[in-house]
CHARMM internal coordinates of N, CA and C (Angstrom, degrees):
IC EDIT
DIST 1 N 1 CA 1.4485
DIST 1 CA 1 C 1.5201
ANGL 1 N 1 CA 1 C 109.78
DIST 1 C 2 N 1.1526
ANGL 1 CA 1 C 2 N 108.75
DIHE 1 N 1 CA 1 C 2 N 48.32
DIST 2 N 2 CA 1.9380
ANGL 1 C 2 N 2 CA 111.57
DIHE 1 CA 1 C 2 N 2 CA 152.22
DIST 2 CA 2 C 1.3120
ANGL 2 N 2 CA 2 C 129.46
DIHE 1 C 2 N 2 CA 2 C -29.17
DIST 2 C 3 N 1.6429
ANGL 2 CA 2 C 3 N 111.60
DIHE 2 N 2 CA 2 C 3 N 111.62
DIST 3 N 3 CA 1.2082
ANGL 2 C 3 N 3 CA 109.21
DIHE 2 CA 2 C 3 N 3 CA -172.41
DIST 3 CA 3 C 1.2523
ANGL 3 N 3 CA 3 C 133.14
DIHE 2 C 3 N 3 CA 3 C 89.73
DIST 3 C 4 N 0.8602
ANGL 3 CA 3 C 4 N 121.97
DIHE 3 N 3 CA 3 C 4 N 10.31
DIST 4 N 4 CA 1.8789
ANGL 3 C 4 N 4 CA 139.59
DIHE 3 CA 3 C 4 N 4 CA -152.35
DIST 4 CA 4 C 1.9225
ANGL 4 N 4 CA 4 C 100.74
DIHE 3 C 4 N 4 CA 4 C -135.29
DIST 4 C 5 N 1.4595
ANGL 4 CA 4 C 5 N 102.32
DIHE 4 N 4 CA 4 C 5 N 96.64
DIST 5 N 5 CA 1.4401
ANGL 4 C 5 N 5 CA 83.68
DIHE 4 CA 4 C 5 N 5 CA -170.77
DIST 5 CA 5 C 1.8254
ANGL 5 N 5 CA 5 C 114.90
DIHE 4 C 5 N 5 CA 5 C -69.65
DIST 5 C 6 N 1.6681
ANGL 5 CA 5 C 6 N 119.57
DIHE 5 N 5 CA 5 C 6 N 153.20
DIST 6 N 6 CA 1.1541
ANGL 5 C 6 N 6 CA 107.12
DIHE 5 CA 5 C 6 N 6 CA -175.72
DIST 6 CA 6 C 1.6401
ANGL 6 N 6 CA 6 C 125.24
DIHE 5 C 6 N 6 CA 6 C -70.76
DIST 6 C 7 N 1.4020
ANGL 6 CA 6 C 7 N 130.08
DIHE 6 N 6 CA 6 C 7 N 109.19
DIST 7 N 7 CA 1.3977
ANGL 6 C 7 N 7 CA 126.54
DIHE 6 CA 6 C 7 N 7 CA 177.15
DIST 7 CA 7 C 1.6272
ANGL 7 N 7 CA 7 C 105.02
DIHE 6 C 7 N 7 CA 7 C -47.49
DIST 7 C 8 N 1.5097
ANGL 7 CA 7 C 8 N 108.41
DIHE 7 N 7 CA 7 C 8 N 167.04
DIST 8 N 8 CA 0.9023
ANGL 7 C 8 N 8 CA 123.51
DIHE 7 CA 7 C 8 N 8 CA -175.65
DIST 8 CA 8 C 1.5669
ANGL 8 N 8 CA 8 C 122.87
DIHE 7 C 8 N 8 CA 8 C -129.07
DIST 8 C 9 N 1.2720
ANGL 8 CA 8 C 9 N 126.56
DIHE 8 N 8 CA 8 C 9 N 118.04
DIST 9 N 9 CA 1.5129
ANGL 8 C 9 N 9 CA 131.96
DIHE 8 CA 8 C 9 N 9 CA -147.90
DIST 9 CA 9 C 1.6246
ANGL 9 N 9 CA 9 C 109.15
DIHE 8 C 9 N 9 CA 9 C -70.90
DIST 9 C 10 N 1.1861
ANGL 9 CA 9 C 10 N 126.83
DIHE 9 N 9 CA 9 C 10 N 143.39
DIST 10 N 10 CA 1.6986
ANGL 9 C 10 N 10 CA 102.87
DIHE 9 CA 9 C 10 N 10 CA 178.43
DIST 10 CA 10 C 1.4212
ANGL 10 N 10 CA 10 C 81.72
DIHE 9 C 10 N 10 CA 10 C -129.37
DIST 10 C 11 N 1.4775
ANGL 10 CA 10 C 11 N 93.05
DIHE 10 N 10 CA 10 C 11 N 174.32
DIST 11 N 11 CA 1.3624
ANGL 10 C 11 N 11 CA 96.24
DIHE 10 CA 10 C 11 N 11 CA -140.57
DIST 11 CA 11 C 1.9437
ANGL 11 N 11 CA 11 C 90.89
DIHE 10 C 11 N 11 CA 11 C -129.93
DIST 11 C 12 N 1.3594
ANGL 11 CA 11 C 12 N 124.40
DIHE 11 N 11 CA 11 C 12 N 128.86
DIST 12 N 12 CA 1.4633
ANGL 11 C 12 N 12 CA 115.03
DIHE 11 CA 11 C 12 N 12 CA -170.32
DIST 12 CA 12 C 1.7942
ANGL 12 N 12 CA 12 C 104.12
DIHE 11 C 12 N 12 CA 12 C -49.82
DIST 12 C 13 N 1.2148
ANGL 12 CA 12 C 13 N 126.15
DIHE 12 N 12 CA 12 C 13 N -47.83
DIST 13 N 13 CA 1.4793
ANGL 12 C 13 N 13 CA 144.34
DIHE 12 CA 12 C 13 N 13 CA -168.04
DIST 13 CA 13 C 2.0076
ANGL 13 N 13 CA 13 C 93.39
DIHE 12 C 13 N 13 CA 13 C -34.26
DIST 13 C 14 N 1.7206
ANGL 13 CA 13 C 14 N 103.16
DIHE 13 N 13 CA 13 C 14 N -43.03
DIST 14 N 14 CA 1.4478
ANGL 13 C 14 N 14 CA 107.64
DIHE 13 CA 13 C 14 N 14 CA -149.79
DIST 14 CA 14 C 1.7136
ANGL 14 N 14 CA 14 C 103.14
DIHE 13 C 14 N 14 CA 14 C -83.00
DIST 14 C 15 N 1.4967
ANGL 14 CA 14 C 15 N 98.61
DIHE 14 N 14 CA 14 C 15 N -1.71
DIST 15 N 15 CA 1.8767
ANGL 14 C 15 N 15 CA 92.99
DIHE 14 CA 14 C 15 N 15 CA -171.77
DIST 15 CA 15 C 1.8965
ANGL 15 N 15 CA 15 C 91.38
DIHE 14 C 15 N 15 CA 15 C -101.19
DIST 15 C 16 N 1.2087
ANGL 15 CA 15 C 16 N 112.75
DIHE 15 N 15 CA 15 C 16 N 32.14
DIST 16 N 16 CA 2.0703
ANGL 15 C 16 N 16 CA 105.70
DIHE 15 CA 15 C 16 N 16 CA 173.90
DIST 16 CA 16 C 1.5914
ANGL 16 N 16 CA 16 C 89.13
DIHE 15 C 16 N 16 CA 16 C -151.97
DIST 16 C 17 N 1.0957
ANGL 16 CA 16 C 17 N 110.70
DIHE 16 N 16 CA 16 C 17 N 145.98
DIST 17 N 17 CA 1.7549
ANGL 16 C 17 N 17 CA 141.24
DIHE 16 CA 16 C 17 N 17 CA 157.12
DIST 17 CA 17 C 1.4164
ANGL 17 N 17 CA 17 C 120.99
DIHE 16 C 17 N 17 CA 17 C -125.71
DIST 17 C 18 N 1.3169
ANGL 17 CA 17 C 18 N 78.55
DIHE 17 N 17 CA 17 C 18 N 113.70
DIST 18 N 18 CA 1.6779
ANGL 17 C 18 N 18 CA 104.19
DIHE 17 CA 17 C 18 N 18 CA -174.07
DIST 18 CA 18 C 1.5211
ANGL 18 N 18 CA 18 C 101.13
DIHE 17 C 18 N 18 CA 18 C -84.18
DIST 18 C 19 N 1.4418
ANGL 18 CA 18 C 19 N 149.55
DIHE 18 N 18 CA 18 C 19 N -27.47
DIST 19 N 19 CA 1.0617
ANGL 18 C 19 N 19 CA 144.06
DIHE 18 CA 18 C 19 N 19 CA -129.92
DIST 19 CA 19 C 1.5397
ANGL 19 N 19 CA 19 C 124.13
DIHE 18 C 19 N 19 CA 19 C -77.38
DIST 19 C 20 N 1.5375
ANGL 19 CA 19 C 20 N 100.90
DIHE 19 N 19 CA 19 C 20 N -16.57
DIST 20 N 20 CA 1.3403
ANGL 19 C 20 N 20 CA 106.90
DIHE 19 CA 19 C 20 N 20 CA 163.01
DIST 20 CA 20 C 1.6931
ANGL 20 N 20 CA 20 C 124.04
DIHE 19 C 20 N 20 CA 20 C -90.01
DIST 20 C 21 N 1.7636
ANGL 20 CA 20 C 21 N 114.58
DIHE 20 N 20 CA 20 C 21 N -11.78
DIST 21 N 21 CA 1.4286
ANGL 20 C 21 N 21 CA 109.23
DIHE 20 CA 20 C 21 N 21 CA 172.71
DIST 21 CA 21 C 1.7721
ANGL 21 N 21 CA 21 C 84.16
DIHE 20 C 21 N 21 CA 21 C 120.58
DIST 21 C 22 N 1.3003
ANGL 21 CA 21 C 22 N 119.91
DIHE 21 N 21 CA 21 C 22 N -15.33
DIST 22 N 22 CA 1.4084
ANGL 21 C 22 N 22 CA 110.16
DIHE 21 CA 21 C 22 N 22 CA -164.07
DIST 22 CA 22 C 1.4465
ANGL 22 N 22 CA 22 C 100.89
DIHE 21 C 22 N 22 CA 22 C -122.10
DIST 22 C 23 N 1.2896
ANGL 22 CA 22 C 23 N 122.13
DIHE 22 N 22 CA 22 C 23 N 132.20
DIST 23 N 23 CA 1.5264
ANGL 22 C 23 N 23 CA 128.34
DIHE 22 CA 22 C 23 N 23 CA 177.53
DIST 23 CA 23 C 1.1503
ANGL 23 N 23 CA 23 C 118.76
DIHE 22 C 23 N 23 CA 23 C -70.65
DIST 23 C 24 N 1.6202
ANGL 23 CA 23 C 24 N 123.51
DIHE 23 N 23 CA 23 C 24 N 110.50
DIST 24 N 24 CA 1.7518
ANGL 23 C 24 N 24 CA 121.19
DIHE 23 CA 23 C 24 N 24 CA -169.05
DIST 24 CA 24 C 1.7243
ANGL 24 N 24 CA 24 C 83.58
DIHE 23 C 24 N 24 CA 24 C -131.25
DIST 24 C 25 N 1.6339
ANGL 24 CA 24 C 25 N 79.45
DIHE 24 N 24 CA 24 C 25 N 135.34
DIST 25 N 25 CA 1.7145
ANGL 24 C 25 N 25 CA 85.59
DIHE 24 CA 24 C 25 N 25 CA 158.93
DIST 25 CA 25 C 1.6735
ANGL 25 N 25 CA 25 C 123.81
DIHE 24 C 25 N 25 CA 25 C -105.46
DIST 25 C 26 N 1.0624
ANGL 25 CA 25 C 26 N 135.61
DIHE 25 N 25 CA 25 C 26 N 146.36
DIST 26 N 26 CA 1.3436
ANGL 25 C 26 N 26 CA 153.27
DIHE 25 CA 25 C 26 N 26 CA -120.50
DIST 26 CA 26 C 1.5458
ANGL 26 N 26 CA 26 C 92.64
DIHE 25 C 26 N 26 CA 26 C -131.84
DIST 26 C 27 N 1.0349
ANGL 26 CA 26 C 27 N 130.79
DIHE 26 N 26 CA 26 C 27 N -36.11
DIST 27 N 27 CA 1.6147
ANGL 26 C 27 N 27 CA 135.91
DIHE 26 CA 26 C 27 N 27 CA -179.79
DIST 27 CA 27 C 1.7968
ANGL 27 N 27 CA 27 C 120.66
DIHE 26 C 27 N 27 CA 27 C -76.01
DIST 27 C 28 N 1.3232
ANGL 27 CA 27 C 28 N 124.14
DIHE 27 N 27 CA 27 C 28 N 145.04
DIST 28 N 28 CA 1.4510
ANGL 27 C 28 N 28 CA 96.18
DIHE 27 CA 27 C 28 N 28 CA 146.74
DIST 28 CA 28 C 1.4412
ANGL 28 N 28 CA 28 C 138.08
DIHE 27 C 28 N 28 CA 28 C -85.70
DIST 28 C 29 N 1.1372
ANGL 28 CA 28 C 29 N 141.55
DIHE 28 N 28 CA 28 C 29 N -172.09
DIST 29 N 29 CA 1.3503
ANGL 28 C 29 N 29 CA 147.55
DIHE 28 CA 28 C 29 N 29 CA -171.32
DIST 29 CA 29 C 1.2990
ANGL 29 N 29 CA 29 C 94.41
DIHE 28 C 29 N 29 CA 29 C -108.87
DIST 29 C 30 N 1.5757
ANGL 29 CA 29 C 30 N 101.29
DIHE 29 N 29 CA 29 C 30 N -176.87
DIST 30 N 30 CA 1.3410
ANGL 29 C 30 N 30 CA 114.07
DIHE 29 CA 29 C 30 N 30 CA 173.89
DIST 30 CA 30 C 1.7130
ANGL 30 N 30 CA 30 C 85.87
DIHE 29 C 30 N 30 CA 30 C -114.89
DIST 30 C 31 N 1.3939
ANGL 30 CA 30 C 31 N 89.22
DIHE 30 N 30 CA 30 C 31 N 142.16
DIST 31 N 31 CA 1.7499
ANGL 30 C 31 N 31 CA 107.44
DIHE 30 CA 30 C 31 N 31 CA 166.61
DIST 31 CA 31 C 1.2496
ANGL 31 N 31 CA 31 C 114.24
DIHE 30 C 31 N 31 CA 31 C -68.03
DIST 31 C 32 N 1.4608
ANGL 31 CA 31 C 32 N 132.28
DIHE 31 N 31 CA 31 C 32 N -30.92
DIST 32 N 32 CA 1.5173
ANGL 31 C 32 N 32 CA 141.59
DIHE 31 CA 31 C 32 N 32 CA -179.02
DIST 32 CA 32 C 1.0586
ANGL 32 N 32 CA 32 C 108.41
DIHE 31 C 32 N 32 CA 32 C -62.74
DIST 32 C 33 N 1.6148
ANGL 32 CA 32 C 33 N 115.33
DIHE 32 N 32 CA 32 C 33 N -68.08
DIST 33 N 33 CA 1.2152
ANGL 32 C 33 N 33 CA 157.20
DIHE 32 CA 32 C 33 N 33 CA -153.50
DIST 33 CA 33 C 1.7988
ANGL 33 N 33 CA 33 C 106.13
DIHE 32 C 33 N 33 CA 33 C -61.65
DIST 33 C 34 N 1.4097
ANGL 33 CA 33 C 34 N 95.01
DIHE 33 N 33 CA 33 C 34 N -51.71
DIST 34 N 34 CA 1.3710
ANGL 33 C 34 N 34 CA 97.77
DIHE 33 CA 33 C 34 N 34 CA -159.97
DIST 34 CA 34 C 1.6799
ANGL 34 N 34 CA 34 C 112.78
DIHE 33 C 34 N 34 CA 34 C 114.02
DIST 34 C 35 N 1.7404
ANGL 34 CA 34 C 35 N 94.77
DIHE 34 N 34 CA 34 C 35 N 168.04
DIST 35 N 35 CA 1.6438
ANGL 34 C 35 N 35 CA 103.46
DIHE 34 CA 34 C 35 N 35 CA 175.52
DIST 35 CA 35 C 1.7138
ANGL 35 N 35 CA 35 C 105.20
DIHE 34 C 35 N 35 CA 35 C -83.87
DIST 35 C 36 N 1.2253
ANGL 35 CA 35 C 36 N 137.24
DIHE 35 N 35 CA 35 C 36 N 130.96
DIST 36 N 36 CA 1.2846
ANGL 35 C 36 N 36 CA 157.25
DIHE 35 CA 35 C 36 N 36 CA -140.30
DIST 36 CA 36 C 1.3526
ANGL 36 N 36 CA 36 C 133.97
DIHE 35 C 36 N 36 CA 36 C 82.40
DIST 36 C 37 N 1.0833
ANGL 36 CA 36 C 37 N 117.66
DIHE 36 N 36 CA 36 C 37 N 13.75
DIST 37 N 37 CA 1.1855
ANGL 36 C 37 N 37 CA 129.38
DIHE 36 CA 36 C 37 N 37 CA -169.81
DIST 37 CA 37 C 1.8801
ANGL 37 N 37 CA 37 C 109.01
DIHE 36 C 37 N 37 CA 37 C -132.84
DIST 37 C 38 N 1.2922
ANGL 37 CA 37 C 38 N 97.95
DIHE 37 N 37 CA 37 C 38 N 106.08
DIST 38 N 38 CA 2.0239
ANGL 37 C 38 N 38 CA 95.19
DIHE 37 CA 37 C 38 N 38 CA -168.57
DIST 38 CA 38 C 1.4117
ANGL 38 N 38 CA 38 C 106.24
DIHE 37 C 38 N 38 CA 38 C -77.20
DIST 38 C 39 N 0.9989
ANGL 38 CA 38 C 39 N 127.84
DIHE 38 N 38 CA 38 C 39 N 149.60
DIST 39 N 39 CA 1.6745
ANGL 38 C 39 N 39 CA 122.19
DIHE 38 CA 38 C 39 N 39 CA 170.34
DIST 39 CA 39 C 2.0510
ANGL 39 N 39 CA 39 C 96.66
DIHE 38 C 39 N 39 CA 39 C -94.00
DIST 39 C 40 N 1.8813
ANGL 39 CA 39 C 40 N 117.16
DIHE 39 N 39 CA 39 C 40 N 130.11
DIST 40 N 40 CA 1.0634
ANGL 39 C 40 N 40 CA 113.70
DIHE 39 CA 39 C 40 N 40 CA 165.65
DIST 40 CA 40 C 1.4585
ANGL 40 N 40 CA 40 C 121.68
DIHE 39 C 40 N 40 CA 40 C -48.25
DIST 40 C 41 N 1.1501
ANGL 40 CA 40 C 41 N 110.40
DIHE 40 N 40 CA 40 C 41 N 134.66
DIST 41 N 41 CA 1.4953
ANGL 40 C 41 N 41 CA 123.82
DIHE 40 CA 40 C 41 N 41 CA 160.03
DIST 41 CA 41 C 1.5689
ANGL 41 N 41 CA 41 C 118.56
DIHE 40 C 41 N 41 CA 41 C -73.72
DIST 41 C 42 N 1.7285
ANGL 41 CA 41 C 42 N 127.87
DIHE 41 N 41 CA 41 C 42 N 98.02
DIST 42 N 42 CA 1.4459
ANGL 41 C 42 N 42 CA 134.16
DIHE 41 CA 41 C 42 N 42 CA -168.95
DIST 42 CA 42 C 1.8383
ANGL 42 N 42 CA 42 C 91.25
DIHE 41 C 42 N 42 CA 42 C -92.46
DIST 42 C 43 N 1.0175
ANGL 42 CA 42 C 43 N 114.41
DIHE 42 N 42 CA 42 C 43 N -172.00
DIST 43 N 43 CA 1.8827
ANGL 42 C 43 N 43 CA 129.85
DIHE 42 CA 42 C 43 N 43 CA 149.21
DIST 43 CA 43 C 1.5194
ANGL 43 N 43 CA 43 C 106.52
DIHE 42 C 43 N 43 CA 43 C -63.42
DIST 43 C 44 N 1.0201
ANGL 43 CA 43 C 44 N 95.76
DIHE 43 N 43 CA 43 C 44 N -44.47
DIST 44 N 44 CA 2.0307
ANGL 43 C 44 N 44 CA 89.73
DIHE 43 CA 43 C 44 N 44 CA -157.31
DIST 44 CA 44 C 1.7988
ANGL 44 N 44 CA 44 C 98.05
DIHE 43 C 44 N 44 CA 44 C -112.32
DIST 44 C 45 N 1.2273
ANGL 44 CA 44 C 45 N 119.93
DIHE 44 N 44 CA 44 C 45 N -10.37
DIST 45 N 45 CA 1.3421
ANGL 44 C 45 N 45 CA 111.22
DIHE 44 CA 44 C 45 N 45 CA -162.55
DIST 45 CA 45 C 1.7348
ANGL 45 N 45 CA 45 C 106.71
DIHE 44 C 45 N 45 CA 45 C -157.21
DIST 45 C 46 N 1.6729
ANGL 45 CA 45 C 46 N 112.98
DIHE 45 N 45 CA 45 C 46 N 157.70
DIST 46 N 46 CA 1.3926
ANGL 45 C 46 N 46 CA 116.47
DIHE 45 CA 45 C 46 N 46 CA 168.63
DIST 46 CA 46 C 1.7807
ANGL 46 N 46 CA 46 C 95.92
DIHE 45 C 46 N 46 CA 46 C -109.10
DIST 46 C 47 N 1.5007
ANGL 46 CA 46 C 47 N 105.32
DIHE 46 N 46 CA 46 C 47 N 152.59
DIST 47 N 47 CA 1.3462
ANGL 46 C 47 N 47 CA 113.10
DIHE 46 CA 46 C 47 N 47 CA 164.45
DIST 47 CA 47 C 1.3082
ANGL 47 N 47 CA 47 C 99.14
DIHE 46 C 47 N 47 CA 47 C -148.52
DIST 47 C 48 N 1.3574
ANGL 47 CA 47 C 48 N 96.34
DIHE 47 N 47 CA 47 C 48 N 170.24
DIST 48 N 48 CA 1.5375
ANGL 47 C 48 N 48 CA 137.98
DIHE 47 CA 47 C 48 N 48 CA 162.46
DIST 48 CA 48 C 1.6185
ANGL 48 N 48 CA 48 C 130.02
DIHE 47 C 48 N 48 CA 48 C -79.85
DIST 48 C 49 N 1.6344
ANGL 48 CA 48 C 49 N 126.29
DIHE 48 N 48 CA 48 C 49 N 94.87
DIST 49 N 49 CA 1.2663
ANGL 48 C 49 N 49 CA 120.98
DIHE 48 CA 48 C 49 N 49 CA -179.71
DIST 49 CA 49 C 1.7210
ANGL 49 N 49 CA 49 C 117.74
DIHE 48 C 49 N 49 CA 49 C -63.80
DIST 49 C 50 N 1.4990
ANGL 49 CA 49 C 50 N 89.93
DIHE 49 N 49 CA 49 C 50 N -13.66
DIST 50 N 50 CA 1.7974
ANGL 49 C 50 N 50 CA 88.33
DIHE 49 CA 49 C 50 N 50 CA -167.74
DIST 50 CA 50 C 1.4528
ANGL 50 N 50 CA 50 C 117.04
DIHE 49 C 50 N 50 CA 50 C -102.39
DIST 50 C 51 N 1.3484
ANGL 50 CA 50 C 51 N 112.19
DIHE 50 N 50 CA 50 C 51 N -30.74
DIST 51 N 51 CA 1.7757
ANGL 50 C 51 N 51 CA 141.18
DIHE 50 CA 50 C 51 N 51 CA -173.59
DIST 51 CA 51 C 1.7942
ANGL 51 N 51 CA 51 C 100.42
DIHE 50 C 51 N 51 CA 51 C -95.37
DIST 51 C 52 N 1.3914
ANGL 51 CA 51 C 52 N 103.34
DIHE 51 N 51 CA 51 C 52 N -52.30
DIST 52 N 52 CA 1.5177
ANGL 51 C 52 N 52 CA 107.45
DIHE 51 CA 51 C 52 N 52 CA -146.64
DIST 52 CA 52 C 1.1982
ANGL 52 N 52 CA 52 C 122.19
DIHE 51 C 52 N 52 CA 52 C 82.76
DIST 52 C 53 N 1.1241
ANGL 52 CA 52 C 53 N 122.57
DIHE 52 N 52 CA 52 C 53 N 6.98
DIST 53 N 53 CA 1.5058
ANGL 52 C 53 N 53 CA 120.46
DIHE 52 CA 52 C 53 N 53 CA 173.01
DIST 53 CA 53 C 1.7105
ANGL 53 N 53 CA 53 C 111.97
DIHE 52 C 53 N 53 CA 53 C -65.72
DIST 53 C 54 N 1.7083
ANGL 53 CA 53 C 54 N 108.96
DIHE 53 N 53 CA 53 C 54 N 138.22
DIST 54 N 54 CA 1.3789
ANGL 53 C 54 N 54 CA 103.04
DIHE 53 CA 53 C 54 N 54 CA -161.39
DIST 54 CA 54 C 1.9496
ANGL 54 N 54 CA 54 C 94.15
DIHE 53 C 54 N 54 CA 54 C -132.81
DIST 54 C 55 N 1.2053
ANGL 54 CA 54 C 55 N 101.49
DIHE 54 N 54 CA 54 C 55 N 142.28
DIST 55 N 55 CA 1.5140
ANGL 54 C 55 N 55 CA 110.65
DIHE 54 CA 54 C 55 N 55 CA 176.34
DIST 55 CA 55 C 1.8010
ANGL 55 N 55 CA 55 C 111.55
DIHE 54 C 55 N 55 CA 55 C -131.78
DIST 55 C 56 N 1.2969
ANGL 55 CA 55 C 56 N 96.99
DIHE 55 N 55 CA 55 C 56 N 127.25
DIST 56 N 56 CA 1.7567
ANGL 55 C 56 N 56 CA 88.80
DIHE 55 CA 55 C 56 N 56 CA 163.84
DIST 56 CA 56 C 1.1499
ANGL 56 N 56 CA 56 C 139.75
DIHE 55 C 56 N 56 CA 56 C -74.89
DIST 56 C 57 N 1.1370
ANGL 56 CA 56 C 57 N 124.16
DIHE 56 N 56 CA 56 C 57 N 158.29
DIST 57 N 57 CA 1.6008
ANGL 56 C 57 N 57 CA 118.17
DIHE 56 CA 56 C 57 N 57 CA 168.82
DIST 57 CA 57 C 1.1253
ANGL 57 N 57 CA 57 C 106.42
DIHE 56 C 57 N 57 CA 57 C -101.98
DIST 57 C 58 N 1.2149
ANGL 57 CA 57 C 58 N 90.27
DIHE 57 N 57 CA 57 C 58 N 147.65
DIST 58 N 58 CA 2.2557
ANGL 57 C 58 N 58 CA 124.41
DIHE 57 CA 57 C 58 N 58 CA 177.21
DIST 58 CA 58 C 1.3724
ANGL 58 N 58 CA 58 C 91.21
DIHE 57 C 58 N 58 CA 58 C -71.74
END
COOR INIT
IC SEED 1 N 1 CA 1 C
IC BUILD
């Protein structure tokens, strides 16, 4: 795959911080969807795998 820069895997572990003893999640949600549900992080945009709901980024 020439030319194709390599993506990079994220990992569920990396969208919560535990470091204070208290479980925070690090992602947003989907507004549709509900809280458990992360919206993907694109370049230009957040979406929804389950809804399709799509938001841009600033």
């Amino acid at each position: 795959m020439a030319g194709k820069e390599e993506r990079k895997k994220k990992l569920k572990s990396e969208k919560y911080d535990i470091s204070t003893g208290v479980l925070k999640r690090k992602g947003k949600f989907c507004p549709k969807c509900g809280p458990g549900v992360f919206l993907a992080e694109h370049k230009d945009r957040y979406s929804c795998g389950k809804c399709g709901y799509m938001e841009k980024r600033k």
